[in-house]
VMD Tcl script that builds the backbone (N, CA, C; Angstrom):
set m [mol new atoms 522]
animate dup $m
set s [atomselect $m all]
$s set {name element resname resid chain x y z} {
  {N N UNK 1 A 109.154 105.751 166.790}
  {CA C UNK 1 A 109.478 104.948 167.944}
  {C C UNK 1 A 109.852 103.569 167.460}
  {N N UNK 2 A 111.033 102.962 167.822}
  {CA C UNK 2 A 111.652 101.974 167.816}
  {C C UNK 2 A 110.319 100.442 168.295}
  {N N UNK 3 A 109.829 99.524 167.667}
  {CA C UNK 3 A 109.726 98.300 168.300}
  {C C UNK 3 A 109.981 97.321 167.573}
  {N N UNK 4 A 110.710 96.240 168.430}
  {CA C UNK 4 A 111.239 94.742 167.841}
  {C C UNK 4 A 111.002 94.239 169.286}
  {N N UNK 5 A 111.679 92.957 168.664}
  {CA C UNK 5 A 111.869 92.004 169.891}
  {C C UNK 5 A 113.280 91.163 170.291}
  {N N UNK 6 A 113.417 90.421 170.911}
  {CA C UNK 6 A 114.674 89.628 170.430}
  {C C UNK 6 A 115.273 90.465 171.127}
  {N N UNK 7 A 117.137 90.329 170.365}
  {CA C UNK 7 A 118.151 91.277 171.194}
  {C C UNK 7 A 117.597 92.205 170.394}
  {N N UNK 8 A 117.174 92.823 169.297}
  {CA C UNK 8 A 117.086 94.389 169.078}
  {C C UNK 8 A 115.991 94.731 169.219}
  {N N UNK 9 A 115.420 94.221 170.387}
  {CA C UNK 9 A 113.760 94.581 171.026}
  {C C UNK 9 A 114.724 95.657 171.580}
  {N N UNK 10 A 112.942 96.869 172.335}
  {CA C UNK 10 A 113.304 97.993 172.960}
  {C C UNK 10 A 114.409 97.941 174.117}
  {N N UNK 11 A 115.465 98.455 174.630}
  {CA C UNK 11 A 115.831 99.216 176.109}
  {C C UNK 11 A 115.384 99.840 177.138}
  {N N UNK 12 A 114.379 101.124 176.159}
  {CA C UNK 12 A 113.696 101.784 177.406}
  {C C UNK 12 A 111.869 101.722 176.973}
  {N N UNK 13 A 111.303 101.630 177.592}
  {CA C UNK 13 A 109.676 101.624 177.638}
  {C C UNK 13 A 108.998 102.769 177.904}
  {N N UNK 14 A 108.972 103.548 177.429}
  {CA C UNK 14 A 107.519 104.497 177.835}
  {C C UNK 14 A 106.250 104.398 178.588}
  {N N UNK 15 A 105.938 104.704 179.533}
  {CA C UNK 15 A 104.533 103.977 179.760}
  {C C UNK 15 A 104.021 105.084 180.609}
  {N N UNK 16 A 102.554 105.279 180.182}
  {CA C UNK 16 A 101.889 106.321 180.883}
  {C C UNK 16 A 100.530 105.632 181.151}
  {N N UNK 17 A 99.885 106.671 182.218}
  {CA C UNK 17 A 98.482 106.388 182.318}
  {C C UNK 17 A 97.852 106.295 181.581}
  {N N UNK 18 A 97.197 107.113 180.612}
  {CA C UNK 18 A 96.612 107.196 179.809}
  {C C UNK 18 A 96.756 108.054 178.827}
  {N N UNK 19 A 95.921 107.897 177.723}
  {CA C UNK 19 A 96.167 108.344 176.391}
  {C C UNK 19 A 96.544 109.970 176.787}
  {N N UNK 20 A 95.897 110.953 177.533}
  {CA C UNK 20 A 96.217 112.260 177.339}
  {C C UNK 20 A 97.203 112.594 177.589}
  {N N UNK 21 A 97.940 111.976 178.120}
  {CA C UNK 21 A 99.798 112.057 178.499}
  {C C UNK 21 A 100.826 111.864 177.467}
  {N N UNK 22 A 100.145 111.373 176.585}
  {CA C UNK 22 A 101.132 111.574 175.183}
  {C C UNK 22 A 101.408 112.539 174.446}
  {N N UNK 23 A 100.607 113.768 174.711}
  {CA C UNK 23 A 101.145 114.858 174.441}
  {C C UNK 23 A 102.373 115.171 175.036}
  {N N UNK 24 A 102.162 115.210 175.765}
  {CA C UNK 24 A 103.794 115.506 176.908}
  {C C UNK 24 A 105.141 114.319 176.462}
  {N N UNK 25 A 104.388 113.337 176.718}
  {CA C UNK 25 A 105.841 112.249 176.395}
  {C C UNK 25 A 106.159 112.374 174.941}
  {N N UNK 26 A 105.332 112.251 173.924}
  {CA C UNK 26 A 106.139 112.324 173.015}
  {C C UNK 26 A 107.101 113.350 172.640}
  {N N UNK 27 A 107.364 114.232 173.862}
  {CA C UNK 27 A 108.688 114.484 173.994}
  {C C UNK 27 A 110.262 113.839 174.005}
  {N N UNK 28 A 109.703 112.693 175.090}
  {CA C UNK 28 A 110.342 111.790 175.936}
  {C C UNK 28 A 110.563 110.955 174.369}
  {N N UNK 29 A 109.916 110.390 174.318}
  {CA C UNK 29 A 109.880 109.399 173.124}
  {C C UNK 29 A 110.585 109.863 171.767}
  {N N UNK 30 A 110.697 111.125 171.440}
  {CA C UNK 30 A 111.203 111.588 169.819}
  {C C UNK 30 A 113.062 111.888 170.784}
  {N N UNK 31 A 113.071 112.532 172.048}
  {CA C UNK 31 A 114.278 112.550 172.549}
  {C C UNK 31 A 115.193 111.263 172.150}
  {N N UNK 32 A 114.574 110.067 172.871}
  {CA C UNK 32 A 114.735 108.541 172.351}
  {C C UNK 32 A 115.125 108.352 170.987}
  {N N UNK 33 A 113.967 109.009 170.190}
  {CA C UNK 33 A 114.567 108.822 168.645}
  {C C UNK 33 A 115.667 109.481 168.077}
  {N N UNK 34 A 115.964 110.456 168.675}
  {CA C UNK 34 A 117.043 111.393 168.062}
  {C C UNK 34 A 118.344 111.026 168.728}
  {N N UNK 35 A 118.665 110.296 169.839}
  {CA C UNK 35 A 119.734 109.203 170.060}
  {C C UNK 35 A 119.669 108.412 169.142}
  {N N UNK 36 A 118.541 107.342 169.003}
  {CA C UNK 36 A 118.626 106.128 168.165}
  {C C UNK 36 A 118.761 105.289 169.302}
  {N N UNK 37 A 117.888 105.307 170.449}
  {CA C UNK 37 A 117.387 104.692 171.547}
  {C C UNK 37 A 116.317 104.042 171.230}
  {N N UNK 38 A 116.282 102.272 171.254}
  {CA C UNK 38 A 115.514 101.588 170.828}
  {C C UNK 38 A 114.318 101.900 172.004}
  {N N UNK 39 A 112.906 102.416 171.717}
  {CA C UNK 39 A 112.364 101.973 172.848}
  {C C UNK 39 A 110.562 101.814 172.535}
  {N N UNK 40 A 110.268 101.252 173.060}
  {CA C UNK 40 A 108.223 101.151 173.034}
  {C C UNK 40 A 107.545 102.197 173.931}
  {N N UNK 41 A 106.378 102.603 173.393}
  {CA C UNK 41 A 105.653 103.388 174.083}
  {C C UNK 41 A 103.945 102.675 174.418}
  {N N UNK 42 A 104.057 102.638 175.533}
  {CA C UNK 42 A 102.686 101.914 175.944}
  {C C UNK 42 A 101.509 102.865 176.829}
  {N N UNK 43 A 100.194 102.126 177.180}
  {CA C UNK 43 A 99.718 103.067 177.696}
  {C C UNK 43 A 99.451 101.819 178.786}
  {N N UNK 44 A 99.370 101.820 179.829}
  {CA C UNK 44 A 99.242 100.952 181.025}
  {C C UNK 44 A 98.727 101.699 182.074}
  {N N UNK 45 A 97.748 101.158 182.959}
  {CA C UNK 45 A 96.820 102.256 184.512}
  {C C UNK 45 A 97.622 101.179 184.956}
  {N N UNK 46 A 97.924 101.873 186.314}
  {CA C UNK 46 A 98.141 101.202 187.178}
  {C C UNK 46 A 96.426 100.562 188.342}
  {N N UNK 47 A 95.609 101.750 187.674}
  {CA C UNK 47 A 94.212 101.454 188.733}
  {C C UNK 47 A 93.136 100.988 187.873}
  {N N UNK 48 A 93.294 101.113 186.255}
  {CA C UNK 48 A 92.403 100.561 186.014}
  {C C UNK 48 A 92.965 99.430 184.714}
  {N N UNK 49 A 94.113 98.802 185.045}
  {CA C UNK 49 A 94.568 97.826 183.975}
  {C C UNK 49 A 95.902 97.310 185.269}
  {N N UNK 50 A 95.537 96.770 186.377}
  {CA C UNK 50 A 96.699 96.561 187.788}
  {C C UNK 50 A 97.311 95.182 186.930}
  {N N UNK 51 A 96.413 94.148 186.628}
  {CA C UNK 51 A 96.961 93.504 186.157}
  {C C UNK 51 A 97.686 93.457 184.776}
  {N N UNK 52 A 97.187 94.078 184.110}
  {CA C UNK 52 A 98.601 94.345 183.125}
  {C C UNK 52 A 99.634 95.049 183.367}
  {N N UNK 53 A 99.685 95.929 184.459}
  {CA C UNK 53 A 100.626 96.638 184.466}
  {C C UNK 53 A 101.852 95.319 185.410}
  {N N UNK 54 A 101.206 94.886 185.907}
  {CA C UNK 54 A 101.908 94.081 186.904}
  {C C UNK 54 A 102.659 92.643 186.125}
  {N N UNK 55 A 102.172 92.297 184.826}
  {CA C UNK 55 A 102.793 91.664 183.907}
  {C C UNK 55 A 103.753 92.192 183.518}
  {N N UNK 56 A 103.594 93.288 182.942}
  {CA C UNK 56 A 104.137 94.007 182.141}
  {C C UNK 56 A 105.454 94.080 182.973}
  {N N UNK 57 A 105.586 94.756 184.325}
  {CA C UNK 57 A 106.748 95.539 184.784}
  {C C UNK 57 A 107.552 93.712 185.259}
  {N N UNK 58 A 106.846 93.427 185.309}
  {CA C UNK 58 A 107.423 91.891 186.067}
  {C C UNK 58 A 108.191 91.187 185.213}
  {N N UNK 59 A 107.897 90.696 183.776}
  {CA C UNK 59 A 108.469 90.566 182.494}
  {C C UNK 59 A 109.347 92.113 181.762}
  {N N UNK 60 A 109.692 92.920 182.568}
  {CA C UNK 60 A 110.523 94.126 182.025}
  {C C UNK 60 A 112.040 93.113 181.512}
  {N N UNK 61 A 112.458 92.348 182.780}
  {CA C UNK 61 A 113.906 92.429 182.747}
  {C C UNK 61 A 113.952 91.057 181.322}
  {N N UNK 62 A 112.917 90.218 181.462}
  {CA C UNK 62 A 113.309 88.771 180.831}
  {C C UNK 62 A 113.048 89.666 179.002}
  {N N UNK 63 A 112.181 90.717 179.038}
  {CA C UNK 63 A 112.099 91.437 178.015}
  {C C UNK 63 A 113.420 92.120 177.113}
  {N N UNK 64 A 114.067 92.157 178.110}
  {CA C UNK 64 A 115.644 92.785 177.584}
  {C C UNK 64 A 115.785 94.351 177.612}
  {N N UNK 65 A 114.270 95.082 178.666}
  {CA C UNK 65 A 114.486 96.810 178.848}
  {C C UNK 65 A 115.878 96.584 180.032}
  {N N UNK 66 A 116.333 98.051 179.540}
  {CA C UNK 66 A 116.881 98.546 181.043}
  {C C UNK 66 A 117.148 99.758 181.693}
  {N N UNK 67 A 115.535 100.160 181.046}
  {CA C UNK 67 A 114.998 101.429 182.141}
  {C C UNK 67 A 113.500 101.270 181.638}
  {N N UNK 68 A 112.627 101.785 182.677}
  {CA C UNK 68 A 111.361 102.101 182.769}
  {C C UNK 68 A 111.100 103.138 182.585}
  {N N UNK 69 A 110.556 104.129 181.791}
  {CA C UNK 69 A 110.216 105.674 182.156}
  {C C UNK 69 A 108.446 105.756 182.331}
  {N N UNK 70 A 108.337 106.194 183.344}
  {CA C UNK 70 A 106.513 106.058 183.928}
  {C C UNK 70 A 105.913 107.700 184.174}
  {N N UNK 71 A 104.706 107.867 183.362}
  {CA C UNK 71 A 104.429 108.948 183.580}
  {C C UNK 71 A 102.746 108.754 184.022}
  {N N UNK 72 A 102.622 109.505 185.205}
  {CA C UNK 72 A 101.565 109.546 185.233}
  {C C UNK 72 A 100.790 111.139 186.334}
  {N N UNK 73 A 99.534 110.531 186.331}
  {CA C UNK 73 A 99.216 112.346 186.916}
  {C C UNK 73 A 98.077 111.455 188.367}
  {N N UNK 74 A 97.883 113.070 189.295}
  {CA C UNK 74 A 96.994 112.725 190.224}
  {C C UNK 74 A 97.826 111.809 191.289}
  {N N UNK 75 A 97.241 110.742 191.279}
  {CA C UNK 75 A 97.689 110.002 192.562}
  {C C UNK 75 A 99.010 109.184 192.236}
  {N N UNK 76 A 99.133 109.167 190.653}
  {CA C UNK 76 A 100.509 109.020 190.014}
  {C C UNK 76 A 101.237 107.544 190.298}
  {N N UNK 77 A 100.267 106.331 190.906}
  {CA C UNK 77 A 100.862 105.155 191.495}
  {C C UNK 77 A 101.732 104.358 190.066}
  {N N UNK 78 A 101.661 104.488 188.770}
  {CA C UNK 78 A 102.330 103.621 187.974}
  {C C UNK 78 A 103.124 103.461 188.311}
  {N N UNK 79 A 104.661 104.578 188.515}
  {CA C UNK 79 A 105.969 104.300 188.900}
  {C C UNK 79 A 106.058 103.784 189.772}
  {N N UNK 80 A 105.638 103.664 190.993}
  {CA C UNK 80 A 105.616 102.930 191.756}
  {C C UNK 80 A 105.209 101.655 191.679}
  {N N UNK 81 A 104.035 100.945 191.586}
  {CA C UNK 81 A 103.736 99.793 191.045}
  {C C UNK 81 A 104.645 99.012 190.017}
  {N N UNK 82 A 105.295 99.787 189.317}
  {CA C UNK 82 A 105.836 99.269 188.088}
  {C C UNK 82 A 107.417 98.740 188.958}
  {N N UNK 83 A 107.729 99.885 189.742}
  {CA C UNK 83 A 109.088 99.577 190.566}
  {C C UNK 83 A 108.967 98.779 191.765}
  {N N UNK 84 A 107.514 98.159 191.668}
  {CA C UNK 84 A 107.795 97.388 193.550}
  {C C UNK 84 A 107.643 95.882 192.569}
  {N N UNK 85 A 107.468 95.253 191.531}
  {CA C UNK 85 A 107.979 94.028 190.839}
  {C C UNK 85 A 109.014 93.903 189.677}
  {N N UNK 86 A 109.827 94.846 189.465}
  {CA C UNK 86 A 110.774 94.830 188.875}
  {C C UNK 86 A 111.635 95.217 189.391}
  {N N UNK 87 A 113.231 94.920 189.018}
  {CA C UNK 87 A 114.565 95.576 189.249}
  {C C UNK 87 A 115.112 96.335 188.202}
  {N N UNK 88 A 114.282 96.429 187.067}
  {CA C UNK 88 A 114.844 97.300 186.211}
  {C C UNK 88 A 114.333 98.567 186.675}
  {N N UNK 89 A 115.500 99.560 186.747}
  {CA C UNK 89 A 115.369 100.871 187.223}
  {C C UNK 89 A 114.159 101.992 186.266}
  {N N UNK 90 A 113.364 102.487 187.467}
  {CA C UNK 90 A 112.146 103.120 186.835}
  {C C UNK 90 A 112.244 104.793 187.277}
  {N N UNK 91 A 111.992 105.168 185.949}
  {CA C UNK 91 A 112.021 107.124 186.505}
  {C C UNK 91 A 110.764 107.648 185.922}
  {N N UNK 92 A 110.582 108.360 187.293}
  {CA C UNK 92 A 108.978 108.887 186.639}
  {C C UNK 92 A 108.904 110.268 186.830}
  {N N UNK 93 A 107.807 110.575 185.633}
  {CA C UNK 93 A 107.440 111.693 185.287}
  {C C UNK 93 A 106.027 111.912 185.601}
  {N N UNK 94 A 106.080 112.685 186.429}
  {CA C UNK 94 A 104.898 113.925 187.005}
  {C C UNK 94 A 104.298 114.283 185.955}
  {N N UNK 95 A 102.622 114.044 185.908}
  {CA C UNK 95 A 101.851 114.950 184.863}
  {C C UNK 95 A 101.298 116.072 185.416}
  {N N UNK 96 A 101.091 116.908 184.871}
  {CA C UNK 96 A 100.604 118.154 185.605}
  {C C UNK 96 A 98.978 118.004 185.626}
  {N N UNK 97 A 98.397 119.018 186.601}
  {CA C UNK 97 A 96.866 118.047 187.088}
  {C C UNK 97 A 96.180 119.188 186.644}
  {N N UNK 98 A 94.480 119.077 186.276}
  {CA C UNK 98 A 93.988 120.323 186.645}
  {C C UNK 98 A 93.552 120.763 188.032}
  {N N UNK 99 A 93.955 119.617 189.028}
  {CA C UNK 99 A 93.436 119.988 190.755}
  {C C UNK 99 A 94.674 120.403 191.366}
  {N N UNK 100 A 95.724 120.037 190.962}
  {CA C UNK 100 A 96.630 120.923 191.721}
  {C C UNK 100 A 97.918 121.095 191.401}
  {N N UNK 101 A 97.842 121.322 188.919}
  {CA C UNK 101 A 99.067 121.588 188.726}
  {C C UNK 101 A 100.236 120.450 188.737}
  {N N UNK 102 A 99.870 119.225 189.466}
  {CA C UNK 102 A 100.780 118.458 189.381}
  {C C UNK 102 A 101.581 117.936 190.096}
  {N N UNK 103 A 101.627 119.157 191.027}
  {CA C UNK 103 A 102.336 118.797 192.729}
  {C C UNK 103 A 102.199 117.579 193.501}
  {N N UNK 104 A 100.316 117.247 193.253}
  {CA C UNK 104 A 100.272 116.087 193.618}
  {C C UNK 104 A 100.717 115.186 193.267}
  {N N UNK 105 A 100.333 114.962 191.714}
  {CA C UNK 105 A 101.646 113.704 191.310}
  {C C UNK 105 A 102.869 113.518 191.362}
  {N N UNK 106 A 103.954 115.089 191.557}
  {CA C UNK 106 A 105.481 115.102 192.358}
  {C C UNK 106 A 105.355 114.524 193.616}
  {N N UNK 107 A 104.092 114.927 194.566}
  {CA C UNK 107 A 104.526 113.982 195.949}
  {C C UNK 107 A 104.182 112.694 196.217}
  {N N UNK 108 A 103.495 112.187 195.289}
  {CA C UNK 108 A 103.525 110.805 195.068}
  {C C UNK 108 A 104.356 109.925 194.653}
  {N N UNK 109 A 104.985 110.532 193.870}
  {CA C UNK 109 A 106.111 109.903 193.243}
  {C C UNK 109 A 107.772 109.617 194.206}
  {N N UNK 110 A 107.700 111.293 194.411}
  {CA C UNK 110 A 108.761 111.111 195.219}
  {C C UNK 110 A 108.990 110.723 196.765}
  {N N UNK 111 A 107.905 110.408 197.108}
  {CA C UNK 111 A 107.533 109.784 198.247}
  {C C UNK 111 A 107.470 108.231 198.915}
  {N N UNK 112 A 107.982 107.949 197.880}
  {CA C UNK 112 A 107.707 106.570 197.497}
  {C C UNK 112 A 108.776 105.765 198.721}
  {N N UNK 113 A 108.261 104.781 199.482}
  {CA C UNK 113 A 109.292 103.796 201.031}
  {C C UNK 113 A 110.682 103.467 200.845}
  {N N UNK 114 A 111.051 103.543 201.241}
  {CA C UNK 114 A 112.309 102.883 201.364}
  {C C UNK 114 A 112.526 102.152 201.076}
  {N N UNK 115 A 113.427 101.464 200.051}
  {CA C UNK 115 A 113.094 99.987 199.487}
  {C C UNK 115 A 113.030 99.870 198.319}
  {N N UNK 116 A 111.677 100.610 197.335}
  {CA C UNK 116 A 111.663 100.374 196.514}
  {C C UNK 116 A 111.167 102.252 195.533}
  {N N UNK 117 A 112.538 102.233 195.350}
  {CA C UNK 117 A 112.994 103.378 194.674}
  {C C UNK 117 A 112.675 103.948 193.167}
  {N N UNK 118 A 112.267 105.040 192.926}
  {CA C UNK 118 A 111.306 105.598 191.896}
  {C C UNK 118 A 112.465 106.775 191.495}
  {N N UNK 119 A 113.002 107.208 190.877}
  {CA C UNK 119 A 114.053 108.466 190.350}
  {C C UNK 119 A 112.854 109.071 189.510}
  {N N UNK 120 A 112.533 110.214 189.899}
  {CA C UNK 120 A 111.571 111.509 189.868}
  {C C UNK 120 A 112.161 112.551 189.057}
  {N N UNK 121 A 111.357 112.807 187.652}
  {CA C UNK 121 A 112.171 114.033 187.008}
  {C C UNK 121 A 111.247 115.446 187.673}
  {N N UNK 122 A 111.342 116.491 186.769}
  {CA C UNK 122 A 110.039 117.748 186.712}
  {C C UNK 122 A 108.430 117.464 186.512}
  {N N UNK 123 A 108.240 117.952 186.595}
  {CA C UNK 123 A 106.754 117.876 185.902}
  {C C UNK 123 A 106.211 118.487 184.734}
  {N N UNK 124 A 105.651 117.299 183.954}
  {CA C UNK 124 A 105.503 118.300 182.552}
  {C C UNK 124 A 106.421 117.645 181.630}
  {N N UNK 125 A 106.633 118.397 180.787}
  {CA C UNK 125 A 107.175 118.332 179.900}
  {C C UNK 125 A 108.890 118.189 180.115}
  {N N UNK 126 A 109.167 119.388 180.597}
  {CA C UNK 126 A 110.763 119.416 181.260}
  {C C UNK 126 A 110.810 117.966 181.862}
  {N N UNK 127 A 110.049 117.394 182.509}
  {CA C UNK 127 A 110.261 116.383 183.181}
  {C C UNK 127 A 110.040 114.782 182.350}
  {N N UNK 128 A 109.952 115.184 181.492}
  {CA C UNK 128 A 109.828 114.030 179.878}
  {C C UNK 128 A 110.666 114.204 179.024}
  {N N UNK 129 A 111.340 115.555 178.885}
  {CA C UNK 129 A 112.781 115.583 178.134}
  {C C UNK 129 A 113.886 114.864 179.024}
  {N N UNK 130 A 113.770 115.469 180.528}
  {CA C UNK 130 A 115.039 114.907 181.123}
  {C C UNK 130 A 114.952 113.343 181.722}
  {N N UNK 131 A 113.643 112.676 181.822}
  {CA C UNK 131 A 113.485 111.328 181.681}
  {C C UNK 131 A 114.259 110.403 180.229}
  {N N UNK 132 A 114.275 111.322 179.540}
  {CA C UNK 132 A 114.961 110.681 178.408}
  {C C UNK 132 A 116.288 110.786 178.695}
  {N N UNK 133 A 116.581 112.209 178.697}
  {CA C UNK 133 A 117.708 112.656 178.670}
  {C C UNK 133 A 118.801 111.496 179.865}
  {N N UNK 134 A 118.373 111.584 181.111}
  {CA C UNK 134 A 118.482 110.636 181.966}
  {C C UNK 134 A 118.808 109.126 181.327}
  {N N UNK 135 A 117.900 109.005 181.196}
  {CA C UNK 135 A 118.191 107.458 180.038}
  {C C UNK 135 A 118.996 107.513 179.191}
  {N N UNK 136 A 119.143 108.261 178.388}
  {CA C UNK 136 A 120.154 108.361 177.642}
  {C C UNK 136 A 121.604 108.320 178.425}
  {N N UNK 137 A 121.816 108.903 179.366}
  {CA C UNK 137 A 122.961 109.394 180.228}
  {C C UNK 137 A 123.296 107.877 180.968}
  {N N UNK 138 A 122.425 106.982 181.387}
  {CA C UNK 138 A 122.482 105.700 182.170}
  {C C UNK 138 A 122.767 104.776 181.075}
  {N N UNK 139 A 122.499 104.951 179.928}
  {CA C UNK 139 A 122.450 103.496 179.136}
  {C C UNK 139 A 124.036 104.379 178.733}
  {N N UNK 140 A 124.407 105.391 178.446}
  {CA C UNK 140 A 125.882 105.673 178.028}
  {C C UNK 140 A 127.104 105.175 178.512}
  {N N UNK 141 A 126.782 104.651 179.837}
  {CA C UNK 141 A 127.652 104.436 181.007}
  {C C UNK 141 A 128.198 103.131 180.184}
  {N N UNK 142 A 127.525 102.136 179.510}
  {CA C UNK 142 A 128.334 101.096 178.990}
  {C C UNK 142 A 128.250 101.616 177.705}
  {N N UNK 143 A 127.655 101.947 176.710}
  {CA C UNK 143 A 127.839 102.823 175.373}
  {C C UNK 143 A 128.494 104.161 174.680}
  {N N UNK 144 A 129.884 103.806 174.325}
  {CA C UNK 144 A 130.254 104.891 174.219}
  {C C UNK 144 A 130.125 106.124 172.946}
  {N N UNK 145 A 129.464 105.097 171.793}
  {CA C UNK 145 A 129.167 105.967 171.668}
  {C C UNK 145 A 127.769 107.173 171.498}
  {N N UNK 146 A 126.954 106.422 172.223}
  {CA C UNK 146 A 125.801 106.600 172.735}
  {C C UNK 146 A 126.415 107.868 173.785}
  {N N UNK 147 A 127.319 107.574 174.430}
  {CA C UNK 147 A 128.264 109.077 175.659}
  {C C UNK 147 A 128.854 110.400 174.981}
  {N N UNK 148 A 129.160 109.809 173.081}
  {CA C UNK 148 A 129.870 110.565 172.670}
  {C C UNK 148 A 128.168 111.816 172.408}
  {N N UNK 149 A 127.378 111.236 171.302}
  {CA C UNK 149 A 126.087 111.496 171.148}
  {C C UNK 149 A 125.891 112.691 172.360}
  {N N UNK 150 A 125.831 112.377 173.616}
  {CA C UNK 150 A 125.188 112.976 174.750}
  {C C UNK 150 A 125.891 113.962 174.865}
  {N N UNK 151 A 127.507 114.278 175.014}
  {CA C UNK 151 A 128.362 115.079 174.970}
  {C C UNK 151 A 128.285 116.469 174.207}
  {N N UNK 152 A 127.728 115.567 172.253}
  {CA C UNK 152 A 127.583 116.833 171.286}
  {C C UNK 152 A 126.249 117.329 171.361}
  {N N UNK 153 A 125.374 116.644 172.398}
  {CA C UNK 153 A 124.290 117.228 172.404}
  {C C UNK 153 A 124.511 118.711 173.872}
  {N N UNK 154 A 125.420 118.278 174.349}
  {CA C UNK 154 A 125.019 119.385 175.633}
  {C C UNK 154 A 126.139 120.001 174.906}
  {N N UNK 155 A 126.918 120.116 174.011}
  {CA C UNK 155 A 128.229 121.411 173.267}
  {C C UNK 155 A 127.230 122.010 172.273}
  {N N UNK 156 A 126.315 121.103 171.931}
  {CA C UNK 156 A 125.456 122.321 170.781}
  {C C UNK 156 A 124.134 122.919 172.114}
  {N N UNK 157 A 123.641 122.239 173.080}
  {CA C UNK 157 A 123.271 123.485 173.772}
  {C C UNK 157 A 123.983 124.544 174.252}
  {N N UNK 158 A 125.171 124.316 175.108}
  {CA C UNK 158 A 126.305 125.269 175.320}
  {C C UNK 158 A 126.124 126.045 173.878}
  {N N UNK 159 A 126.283 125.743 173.144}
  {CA C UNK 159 A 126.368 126.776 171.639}
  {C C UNK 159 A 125.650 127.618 171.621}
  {N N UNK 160 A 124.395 126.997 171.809}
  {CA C UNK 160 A 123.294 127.912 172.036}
  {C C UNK 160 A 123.208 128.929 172.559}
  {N N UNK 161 A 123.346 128.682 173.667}
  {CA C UNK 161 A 123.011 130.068 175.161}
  {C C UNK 161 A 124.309 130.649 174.714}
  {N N UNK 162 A 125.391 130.578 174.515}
  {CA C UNK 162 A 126.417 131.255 174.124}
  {C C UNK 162 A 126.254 132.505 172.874}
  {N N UNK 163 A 125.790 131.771 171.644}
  {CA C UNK 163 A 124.764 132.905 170.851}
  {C C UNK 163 A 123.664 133.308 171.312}
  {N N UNK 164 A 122.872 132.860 172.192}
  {CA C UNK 164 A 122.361 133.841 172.705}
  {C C UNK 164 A 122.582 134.844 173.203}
  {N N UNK 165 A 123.565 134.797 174.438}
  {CA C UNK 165 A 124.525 135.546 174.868}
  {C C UNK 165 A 125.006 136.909 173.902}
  {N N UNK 166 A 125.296 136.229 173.097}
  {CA C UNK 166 A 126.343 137.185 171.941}
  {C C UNK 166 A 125.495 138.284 171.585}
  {N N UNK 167 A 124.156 137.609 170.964}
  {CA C UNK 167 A 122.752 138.192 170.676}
  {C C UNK 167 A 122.586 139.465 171.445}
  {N N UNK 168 A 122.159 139.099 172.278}
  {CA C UNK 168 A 121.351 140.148 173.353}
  {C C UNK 168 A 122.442 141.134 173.864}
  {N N UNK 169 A 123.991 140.377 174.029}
  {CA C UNK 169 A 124.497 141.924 174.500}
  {C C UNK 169 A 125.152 142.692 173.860}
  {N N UNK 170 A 124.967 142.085 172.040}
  {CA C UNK 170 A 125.145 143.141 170.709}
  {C C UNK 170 A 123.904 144.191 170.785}
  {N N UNK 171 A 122.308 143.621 171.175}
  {CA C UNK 171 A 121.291 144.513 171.199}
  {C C UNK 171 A 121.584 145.378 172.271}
  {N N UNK 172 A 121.982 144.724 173.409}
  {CA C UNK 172 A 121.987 145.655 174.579}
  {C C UNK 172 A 123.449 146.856 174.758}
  {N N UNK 173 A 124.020 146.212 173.718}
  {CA C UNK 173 A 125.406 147.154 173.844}
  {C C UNK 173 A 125.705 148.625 172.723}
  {N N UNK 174 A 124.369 148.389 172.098}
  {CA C UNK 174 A 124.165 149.216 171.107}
  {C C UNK 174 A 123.284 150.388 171.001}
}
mol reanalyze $m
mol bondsrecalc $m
mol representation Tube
mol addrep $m
């Protein structure tokens, strides 16, 4: 994981509830690395660290990020909190729960007022690849070749399922 400061401080931030969620993100986070997406990974509560988190997201923009990725589980308020004092755009990721799988933290998230807007991936894991992936896709919009990167990444998945393809209906045709 990328950290500096200055202009070649991070872009995108990681930030989860707590430590057991890093299993999952460091999905999110090595995705980041395999662009060459500068970014920090933090651990911030929104319920039991309000005031740091509320520094933290408030100083996002003078920081030089320009995306938030927030993961959290249960009642899932980081992304939110993090997006009602900043304007740098925040996408959050659903942890999956042991009370109910995770659902709960999808309807928290995506539930979020009018106003102040939260972009919601999957839950899990899927939902920490495409938080990156996402980021990656938003910061491309002025980086091209950060767009080119994103491009050969979805022609070598296309590649993929294509040999797969090939695979299975050599077994199945035989």
């Amino acid at each position: 994981m990328n950290q500096s400061n200055g202009q070649n401080g991070p872009l995108v931030a990681v930030v989860m509830g707590s430590k057991s969620d890093y299993a999952v993100m460091k999905d999110c986070s090595d995705l980041l690395e395999q662009f060459g997406v500068r970014h920090e990974v933090r651990i911030i509560s929104a319920h039991r660290t309000p005031d740091r988190a509320l520094a933290f997201a408030s100083g996002a923009e003078a920081q030089g990020l320009k995306l938030i990725i927030a993961a959290a589980g249960k009642a899932a308020h980081l992304a939110g909190v993090l997006a009602a004092v900043t304007t740098v755009p925040v996408l959050g990721v659903p942890m999956a729960t042991s009370d109910l799988g995770g659902l709960d933290s999808l309807l928290s998230m995506v539930q979020m007022p009018a106003g102040i807007p939260v972009g919601t991936t999957a839950i899990g894991k899927a939902g920490a690849k495409n938080a990156a992936l996402l980021a990656v896709a938003i910061l491309a919009i002025s980086d091209p070749q950060l767009r080119d990167q994103l491009k050969d990444f979805r022609k070598k998945m296309q590649a993929e399922v294509e040999a797969a393809d090939a695979e299975v209906r050599e077994g199945c045709l035989s």
